[in-house]
C-alpha positions as CSV (number, residue, x, y, z in Angstrom):
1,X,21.8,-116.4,50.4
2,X,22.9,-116.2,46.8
3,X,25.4,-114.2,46.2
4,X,26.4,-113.9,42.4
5,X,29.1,-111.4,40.9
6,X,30.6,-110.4,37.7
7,X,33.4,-107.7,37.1
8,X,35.3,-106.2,34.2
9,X,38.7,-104.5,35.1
10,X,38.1,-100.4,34.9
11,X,40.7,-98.0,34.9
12,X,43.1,-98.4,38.2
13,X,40.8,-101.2,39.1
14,X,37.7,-103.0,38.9
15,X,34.3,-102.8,38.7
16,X,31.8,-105.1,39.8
17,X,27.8,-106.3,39.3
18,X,26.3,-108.2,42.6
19,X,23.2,-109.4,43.1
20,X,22.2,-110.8,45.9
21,X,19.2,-113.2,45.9
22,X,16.2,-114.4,48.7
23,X,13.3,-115.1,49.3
24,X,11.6,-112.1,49.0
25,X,13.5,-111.0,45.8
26,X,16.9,-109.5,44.5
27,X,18.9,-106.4,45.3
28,X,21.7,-105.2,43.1
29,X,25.0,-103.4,43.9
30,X,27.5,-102.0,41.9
31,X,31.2,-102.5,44.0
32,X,34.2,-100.5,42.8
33,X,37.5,-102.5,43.8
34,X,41.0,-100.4,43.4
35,X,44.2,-102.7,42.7
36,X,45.5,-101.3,45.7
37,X,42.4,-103.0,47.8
38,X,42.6,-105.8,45.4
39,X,46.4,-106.4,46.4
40,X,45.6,-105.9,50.0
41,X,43.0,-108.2,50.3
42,X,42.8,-110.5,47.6
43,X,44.8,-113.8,49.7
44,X,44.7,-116.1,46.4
45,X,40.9,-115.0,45.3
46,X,39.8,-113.5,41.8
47,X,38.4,-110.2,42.4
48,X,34.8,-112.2,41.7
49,X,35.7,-114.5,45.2
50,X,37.3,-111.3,46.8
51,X,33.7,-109.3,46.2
52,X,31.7,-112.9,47.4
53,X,33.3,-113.2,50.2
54,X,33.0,-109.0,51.3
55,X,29.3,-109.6,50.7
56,X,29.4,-112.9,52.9
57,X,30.6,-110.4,55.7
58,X,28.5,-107.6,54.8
59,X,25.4,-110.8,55.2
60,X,26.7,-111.9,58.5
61,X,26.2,-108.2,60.2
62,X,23.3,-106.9,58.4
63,X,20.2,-107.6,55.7
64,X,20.6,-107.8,52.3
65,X,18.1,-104.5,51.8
66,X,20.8,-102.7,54.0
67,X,23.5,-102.9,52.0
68,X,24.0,-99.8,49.9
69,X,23.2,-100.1,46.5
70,X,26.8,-98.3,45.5
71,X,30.5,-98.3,47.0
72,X,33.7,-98.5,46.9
73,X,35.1,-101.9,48.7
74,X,37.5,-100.2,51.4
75,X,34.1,-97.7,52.6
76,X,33.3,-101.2,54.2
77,X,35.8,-100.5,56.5
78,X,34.2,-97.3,58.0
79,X,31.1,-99.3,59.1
80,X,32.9,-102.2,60.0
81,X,36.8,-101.5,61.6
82,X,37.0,-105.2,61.8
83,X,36.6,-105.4,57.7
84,X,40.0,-105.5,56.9
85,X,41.5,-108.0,59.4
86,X,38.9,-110.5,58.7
87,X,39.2,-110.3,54.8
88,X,43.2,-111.0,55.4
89,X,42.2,-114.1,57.5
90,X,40.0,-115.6,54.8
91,X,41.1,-116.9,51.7
């Protein structure tokens, strides 16, 4: 699936544009990365890769029309307690 994202550094961090394509059409989030989650997470990736690869997991667990439409990157953890472990694995 698609996955294509733009950010622009905001204040103590980032914000981000994804949209995330299929068949059926094209949702669109807005993703809020702190530097702290960025440092803790980032393995080598721009925050761009970081944000792909958060919405690869996000795809892997649920559908693209379940994803919420605005967050911060760490609330993934509260849905998914494996989050964090797997973004430090992948690079």
């Amino acid at each position: 699936m698609p996955v294509e994202v733009g950010c622009a550094a905001e204040g103590d961090g980032y914000r981000c544009r994804v949209d995330v394509s299929d068949a059926t059409g094209t949702s669109h989030h807005l993703v809020r990365v702190s530097r702290k989650d960025f440092d803790r997470w980032r393995r080598g990736r721009s925050v761009e890769e970081l944000v792909a690869s958060s919405f690869a997991f996000l795809l892997e667990r649920e559908p693209r029309a379940s994803i919420l439409k605005e967050f911060d990157l760490s609330v993934i953890q509260r849905y998914f307690p494996e989050f964090g472990a797997v973004m430090t694995e992948r690079s």
